[in-house]
PyMOL CGO cylinders between C-alpha atoms (Angstrom):
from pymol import cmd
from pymol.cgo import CYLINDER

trace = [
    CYLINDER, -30.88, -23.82, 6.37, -30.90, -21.48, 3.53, 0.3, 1, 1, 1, 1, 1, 1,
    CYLINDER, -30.90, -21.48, 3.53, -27.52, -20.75, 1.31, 0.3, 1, 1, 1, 1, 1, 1,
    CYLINDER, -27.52, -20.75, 1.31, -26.97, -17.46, 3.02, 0.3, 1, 1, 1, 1, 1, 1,
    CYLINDER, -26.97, -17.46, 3.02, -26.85, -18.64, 6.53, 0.3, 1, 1, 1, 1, 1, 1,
    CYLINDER, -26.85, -18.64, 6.53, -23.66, -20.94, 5.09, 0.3, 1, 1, 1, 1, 1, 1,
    CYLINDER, -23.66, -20.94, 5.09, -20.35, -19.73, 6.05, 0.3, 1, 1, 1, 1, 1, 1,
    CYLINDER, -20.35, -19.73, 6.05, -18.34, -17.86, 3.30, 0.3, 1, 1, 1, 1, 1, 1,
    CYLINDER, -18.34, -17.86, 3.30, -16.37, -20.08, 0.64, 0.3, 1, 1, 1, 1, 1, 1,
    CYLINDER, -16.37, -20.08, 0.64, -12.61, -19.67, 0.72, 0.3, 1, 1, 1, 1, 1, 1,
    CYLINDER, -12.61, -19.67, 0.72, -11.49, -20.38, -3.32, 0.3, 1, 1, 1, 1, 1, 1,
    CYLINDER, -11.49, -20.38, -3.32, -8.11, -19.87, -4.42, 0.3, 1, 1, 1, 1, 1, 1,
    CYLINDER, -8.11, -19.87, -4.42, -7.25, -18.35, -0.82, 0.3, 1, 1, 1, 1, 1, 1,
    CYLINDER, -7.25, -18.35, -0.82, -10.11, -15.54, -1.78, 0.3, 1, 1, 1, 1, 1, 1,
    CYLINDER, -10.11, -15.54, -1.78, -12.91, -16.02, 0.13, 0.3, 1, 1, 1, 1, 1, 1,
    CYLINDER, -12.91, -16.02, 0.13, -16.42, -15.04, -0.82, 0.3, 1, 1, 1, 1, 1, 1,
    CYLINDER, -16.42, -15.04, -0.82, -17.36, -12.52, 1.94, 0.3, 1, 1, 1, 1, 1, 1,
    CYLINDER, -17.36, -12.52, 1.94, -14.68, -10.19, 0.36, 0.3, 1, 1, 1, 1, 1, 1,
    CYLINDER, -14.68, -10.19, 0.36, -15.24, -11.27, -3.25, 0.3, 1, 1, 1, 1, 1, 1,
    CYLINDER, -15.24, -11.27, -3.25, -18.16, -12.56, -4.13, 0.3, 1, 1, 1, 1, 1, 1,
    CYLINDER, -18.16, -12.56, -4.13, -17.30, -13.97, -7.52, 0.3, 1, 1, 1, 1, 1, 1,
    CYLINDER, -17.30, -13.97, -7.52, -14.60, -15.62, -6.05, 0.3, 1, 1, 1, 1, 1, 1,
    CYLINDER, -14.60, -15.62, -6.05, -16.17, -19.22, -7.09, 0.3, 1, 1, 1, 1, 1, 1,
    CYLINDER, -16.17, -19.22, -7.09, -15.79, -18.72, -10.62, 0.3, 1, 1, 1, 1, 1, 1,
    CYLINDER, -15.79, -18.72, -10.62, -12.18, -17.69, -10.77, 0.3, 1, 1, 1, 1, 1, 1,
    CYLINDER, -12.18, -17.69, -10.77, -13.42, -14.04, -11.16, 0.3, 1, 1, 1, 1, 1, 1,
    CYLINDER, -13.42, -14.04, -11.16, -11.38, -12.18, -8.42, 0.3, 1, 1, 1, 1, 1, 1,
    CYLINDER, -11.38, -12.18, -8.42, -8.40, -11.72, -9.99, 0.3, 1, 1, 1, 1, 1, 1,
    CYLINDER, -8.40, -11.72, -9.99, -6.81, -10.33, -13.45, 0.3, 1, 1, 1, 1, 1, 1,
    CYLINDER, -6.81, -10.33, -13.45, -3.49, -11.14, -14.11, 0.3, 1, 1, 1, 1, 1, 1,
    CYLINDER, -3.49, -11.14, -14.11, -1.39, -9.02, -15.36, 0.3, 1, 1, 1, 1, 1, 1,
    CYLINDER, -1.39, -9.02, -15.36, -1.21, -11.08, -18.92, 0.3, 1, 1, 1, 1, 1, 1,
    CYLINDER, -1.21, -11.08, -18.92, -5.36, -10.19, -18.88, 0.3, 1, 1, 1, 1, 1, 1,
    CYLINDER, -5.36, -10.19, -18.88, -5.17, -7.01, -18.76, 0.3, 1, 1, 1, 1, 1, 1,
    CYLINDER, -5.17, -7.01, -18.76, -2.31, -6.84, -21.63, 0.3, 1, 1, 1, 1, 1, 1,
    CYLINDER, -2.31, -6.84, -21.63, -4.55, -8.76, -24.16, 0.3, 1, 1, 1, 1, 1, 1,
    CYLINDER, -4.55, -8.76, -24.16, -8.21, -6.90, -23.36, 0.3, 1, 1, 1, 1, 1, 1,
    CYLINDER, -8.21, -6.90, -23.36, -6.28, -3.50, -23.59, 0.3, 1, 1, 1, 1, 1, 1,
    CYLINDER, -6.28, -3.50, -23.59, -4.31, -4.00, -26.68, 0.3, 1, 1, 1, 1, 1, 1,
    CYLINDER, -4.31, -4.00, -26.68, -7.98, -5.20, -27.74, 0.3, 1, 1, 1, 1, 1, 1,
    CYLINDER, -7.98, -5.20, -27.74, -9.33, -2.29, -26.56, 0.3, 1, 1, 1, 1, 1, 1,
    CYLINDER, -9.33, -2.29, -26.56, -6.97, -0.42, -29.19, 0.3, 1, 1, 1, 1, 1, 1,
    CYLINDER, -6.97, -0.42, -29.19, -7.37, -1.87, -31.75, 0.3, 1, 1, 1, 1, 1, 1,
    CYLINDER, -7.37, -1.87, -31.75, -10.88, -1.86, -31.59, 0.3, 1, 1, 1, 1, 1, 1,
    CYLINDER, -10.88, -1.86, -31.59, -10.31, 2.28, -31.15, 0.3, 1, 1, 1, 1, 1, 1,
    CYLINDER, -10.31, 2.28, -31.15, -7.97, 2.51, -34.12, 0.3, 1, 1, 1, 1, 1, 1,
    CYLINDER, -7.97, 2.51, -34.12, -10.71, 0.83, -36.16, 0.3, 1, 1, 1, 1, 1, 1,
    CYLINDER, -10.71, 0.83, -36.16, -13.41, 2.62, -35.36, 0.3, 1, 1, 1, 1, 1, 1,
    CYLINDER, -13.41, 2.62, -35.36, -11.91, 5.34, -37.58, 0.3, 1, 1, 1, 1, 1, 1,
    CYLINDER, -11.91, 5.34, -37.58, -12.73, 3.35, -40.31, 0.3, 1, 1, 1, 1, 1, 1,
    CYLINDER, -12.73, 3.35, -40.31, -16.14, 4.47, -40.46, 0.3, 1, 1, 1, 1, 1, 1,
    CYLINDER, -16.14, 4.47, -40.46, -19.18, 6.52, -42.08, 0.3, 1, 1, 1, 1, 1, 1,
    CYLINDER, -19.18, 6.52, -42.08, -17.72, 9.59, -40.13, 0.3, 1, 1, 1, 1, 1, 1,
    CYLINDER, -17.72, 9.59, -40.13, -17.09, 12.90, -41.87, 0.3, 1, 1, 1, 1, 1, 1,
    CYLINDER, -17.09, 12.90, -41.87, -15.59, 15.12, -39.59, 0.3, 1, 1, 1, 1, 1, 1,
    CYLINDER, -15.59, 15.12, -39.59, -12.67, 14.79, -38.00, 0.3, 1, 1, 1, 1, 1, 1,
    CYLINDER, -12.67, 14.79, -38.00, -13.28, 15.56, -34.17, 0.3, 1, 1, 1, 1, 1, 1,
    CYLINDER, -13.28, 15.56, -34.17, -13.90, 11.52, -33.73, 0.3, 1, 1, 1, 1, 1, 1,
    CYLINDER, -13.90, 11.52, -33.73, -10.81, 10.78, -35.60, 0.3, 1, 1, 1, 1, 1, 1,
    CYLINDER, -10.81, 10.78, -35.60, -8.55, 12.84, -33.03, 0.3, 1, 1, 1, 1, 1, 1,
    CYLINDER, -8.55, 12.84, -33.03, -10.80, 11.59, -29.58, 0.3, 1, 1, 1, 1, 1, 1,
    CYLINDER, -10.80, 11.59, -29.58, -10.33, 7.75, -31.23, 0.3, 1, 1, 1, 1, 1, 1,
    CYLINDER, -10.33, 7.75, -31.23, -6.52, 7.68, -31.59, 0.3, 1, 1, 1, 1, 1, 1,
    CYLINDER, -6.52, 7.68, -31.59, -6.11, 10.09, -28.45, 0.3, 1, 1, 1, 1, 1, 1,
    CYLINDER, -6.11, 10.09, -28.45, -8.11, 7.16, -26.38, 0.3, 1, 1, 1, 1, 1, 1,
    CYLINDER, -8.11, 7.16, -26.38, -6.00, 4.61, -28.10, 0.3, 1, 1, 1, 1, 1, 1,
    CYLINDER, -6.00, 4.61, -28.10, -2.33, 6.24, -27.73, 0.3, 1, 1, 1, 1, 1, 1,
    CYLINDER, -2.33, 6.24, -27.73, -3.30, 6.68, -23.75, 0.3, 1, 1, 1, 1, 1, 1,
    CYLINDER, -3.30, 6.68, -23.75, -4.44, 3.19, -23.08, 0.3, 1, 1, 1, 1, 1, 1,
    CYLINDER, -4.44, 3.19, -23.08, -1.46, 2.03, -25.17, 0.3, 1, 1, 1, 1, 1, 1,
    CYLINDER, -1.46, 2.03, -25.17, 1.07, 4.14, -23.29, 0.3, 1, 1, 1, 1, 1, 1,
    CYLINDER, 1.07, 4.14, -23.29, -0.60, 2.95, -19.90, 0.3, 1, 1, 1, 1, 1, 1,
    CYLINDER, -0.60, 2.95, -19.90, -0.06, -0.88, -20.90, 0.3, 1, 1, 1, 1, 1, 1,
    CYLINDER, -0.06, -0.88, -20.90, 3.50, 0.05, -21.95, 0.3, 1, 1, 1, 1, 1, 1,
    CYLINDER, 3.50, 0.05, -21.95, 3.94, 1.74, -18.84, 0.3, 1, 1, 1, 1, 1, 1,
    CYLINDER, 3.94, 1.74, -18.84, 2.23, -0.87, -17.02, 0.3, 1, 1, 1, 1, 1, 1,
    CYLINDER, 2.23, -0.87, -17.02, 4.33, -3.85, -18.78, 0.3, 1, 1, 1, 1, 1, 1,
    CYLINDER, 4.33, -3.85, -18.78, 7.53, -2.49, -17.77, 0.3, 1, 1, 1, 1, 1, 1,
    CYLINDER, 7.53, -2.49, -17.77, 6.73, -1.64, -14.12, 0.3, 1, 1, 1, 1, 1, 1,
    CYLINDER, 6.73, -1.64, -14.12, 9.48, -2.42, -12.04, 0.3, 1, 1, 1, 1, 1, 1,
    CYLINDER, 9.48, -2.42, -12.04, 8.97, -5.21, -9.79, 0.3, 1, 1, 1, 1, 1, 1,
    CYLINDER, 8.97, -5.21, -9.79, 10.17, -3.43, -6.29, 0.3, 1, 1, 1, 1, 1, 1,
    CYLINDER, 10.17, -3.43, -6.29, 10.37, -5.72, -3.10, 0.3, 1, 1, 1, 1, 1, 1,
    CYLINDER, 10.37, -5.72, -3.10, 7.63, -4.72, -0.90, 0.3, 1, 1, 1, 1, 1, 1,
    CYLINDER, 7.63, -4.72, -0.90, 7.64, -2.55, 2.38, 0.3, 1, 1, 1, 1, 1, 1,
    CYLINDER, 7.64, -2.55, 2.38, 5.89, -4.31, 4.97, 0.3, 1, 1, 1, 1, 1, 1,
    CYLINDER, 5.89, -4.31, 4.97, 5.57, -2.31, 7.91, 0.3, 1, 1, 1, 1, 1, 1,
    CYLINDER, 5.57, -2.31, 7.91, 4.32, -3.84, 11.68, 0.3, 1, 1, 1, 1, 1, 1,
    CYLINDER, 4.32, -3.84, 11.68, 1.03, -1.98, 12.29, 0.3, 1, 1, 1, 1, 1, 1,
    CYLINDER, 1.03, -1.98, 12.29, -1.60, -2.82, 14.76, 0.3, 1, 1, 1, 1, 1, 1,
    CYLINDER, -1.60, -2.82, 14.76, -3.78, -5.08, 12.41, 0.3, 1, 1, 1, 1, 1, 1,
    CYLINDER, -3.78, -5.08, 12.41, -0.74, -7.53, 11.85, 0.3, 1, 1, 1, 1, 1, 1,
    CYLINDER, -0.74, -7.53, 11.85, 1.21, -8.06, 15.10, 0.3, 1, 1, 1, 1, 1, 1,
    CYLINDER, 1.21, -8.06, 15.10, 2.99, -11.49, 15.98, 0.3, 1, 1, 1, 1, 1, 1,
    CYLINDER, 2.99, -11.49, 15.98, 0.55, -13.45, 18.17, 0.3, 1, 1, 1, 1, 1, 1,
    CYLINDER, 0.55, -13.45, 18.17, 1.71, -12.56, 21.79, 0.3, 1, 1, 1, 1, 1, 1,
    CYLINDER, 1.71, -12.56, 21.79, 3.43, -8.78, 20.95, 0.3, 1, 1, 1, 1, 1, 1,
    CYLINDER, 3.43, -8.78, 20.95, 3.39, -6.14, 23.75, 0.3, 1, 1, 1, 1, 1, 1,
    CYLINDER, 3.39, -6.14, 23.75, 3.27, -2.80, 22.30, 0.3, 1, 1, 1, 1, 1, 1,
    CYLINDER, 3.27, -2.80, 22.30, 6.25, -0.37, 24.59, 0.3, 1, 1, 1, 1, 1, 1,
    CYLINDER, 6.25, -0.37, 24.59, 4.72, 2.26, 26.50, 0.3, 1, 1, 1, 1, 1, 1,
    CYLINDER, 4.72, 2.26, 26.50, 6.50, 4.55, 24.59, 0.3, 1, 1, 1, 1, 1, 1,
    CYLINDER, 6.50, 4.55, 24.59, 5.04, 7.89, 26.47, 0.3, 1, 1, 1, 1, 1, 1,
    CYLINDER, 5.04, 7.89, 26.47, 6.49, 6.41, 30.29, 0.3, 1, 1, 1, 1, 1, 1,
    CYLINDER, 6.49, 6.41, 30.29, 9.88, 5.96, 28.01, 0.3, 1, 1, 1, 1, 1, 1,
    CYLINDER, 9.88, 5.96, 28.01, 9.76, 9.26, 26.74, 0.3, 1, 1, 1, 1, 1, 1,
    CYLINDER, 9.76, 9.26, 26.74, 8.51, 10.92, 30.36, 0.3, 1, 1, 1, 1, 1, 1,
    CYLINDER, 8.51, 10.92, 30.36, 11.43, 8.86, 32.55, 0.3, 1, 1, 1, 1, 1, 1,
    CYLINDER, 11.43, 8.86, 32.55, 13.69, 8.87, 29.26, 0.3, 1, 1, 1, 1, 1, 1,
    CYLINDER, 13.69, 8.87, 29.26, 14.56, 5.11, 29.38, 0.3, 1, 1, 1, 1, 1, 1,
    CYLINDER, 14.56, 5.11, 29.38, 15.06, 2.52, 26.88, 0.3, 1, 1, 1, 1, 1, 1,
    CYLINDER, 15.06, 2.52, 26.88, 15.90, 4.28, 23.42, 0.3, 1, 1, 1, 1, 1, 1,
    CYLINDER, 15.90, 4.28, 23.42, 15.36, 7.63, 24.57, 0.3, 1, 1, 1, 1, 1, 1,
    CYLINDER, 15.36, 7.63, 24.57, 18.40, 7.36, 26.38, 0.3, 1, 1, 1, 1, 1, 1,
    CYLINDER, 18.40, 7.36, 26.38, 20.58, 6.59, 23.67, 0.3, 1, 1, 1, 1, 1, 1,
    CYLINDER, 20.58, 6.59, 23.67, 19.34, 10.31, 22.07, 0.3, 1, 1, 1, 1, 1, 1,
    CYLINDER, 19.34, 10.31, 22.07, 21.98, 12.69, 20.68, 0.3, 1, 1, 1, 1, 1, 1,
    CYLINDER, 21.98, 12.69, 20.68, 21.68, 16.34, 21.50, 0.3, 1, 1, 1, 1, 1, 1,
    CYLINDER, 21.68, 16.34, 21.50, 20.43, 17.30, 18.10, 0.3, 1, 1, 1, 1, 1, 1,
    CYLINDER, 20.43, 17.30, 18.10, 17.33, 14.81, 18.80, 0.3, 1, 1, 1, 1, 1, 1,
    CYLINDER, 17.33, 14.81, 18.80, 16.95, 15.55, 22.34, 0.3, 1, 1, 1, 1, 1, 1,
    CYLINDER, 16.95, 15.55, 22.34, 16.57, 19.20, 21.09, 0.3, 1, 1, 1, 1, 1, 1,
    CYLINDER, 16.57, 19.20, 21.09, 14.50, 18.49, 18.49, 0.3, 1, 1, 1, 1, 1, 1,
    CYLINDER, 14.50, 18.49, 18.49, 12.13, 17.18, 21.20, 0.3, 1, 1, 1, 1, 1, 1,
    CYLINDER, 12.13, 17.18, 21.20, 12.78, 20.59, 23.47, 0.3, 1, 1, 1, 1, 1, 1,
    CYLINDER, 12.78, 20.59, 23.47, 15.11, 18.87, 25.88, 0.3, 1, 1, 1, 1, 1, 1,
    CYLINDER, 15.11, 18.87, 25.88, 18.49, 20.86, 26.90, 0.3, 1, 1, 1, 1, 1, 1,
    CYLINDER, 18.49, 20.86, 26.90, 20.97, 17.89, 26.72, 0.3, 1, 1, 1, 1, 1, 1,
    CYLINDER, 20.97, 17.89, 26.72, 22.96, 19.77, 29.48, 0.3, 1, 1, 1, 1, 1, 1,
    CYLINDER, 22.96, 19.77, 29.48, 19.96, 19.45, 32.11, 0.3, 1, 1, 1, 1, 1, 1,
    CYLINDER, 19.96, 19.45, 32.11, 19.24, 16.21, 30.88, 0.3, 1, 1, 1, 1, 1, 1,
    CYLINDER, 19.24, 16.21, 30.88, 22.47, 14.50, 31.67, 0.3, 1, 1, 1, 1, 1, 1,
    CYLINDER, 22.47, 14.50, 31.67, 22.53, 16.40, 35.01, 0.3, 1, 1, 1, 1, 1, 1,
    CYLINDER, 22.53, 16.40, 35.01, 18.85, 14.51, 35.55, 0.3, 1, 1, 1, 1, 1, 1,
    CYLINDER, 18.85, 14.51, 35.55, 20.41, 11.13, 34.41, 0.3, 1, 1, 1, 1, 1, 1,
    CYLINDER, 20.41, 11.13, 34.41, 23.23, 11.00, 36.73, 0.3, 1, 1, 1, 1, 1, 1,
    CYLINDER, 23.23, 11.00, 36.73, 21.26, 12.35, 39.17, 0.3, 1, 1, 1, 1, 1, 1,
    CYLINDER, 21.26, 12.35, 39.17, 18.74, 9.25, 38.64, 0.3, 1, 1, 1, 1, 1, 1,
    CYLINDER, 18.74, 9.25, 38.64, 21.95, 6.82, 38.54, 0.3, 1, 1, 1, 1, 1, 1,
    CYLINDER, 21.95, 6.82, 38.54, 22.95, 8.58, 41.61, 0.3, 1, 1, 1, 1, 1, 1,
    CYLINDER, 22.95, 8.58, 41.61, 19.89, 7.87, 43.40, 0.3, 1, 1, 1, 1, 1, 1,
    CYLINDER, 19.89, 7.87, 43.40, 19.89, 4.46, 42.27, 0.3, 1, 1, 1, 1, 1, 1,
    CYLINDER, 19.89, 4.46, 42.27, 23.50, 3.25, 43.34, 0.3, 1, 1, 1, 1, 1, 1,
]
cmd.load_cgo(trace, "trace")
């Protein structure tokens, strides 16, 4: 059996199909990371004006480069830390979920679409008037 017939490696909770340097610790850069190799990276701009250079169109693109990385990393360093949305979508249901039929709601105007105030029934082209005549009409029928 040859090493590509092997299942995928799961390192770190990262698992090789997705990432495929995930063995060597690879996957991810942490935010410290990314802090030291771009103040690096600036410094390494600011001294490159310290050169054999005579004009000084390298001098501007140099600290230009180097004040936008900087002002990224600042930005990037005080990022505020906001609690994550997580919305129900199709890809991550609880095991077991039943989606509503949300058109035969809207069509017989049960479950939440009978709670609707005028404004929203409107908004969806309904006259509440003629609506309330068809709901206790329907409660009629069904008593």
């Amino acid at each position: 059996m040859s090493a590509k017939d092997d299942a995928p490696q799961v390192y770190n909770g990262v698992s090789e199909a997705d990432v495929p340097s995930a063995k060597w610790g690879w996957s991810e850069l942490t935010p410290k990371t990314i802090q030291i190799a771009g103040w690096v990276s600036v410094a390494f701009l600011i001294a490159y004006n310290f050169g054999n250079h005579q004009g000084h169109v390298e001098t501007i693109w140099l600290i230009a480069l180097a004040v936008l990385i900087a002002l990224g990393l600042v930005l990037f360093a005080i990022r505020p830390e906001l609690s994550q949305v997580r919305t129900v979508t199709a890809f991550n249901q609880p095991v077991g979920y039943q989606e509503k039929d949300w058109t035969e709601l809207q069509r017989t105007m049960t479950g939440p679409y009978a709670e609707l105030t005028d404004g929203q029934l409107r908004a969806l082209n309904i006259e509440p008037e003629a609506f309330r005549a068809s709901q206790q009409g329907r409660h009629e029928l069904s008593n």
